[in-house]
C-alpha positions as CSV (number, residue, x, y, z in Angstrom):
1,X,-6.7,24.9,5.8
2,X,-6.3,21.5,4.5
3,X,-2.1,20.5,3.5
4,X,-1.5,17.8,1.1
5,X,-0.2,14.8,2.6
6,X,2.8,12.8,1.1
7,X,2.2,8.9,1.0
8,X,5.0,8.5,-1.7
9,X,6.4,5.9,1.7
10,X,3.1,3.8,0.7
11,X,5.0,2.7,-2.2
12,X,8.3,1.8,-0.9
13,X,6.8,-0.1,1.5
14,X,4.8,-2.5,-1.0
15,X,6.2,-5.2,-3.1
16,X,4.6,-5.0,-5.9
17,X,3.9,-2.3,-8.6
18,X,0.3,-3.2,-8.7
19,X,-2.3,-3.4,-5.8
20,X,-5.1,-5.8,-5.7
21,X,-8.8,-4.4,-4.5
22,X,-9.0,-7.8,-2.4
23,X,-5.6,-6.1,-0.4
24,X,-6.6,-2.3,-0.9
25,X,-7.6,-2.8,3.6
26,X,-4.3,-3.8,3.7
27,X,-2.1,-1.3,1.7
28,X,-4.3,1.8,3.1
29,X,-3.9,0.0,7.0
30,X,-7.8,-0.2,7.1
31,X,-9.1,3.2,5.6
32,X,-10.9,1.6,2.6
33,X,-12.1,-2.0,1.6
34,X,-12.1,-3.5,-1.0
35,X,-16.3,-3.5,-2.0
36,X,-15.4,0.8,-1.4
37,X,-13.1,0.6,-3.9
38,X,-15.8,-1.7,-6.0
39,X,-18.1,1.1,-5.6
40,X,-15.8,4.0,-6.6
41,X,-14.7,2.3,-9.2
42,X,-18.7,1.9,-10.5
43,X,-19.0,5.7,-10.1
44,X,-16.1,6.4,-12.1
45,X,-14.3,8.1,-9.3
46,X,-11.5,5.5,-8.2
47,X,-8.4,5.9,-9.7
48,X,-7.4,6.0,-12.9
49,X,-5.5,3.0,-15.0
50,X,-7.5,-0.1,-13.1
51,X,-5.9,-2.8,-14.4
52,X,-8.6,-6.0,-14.9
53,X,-7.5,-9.5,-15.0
54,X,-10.3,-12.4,-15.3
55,X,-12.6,-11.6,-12.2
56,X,-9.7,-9.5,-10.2
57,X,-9.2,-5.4,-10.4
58,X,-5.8,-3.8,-9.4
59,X,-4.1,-0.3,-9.1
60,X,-1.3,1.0,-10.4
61,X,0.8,2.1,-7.0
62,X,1.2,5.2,-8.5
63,X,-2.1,6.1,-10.0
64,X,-3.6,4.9,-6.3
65,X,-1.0,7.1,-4.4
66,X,-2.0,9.8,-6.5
67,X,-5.9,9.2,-5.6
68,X,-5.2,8.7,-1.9
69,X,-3.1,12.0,-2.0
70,X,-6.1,14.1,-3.5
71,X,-8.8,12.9,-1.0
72,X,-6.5,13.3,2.1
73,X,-5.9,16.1,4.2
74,X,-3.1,16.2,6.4
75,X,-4.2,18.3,9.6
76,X,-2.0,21.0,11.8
77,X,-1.8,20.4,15.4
């Protein structure tokens, strides 16, 4: 059975309310890059509210959380 997992301490933890693709390796510790996050985003699968400015994409920390939240699975030991 897959539980939810709660990353809401993702947020607190980052200083902005926005997270650039070129620092997604960063904010997820290494669980996606940032040419991933290019290709979700080209499938129309990456999370919702991408902000675009000139060249660079960003995330709203909330809309990313959410994402991260639905494709994880928190496993029982």
């Amino acid at each position: 059975m897959c539980n939810k997992s709660d990353l809401s301490s993702l947020a607190r933890k980052w200083p902005s309310n926005i997270v650039a693709r070129e620092a997604i390796s960063q904010f997820t510790g290494g669980l996606y890059t940032s040419s991933y996050m290019a290709n979700i985003d080209s499938q129309g699968a990456g999370p919702e509210g991408r902000i675009r400015i000139g060249r660079k994409v960003a995330y709203p920390i909330d809309a990313l959380i959410s994402w991260l939240e639905k494709r994880s699975c928190k496993q029982d030991e």
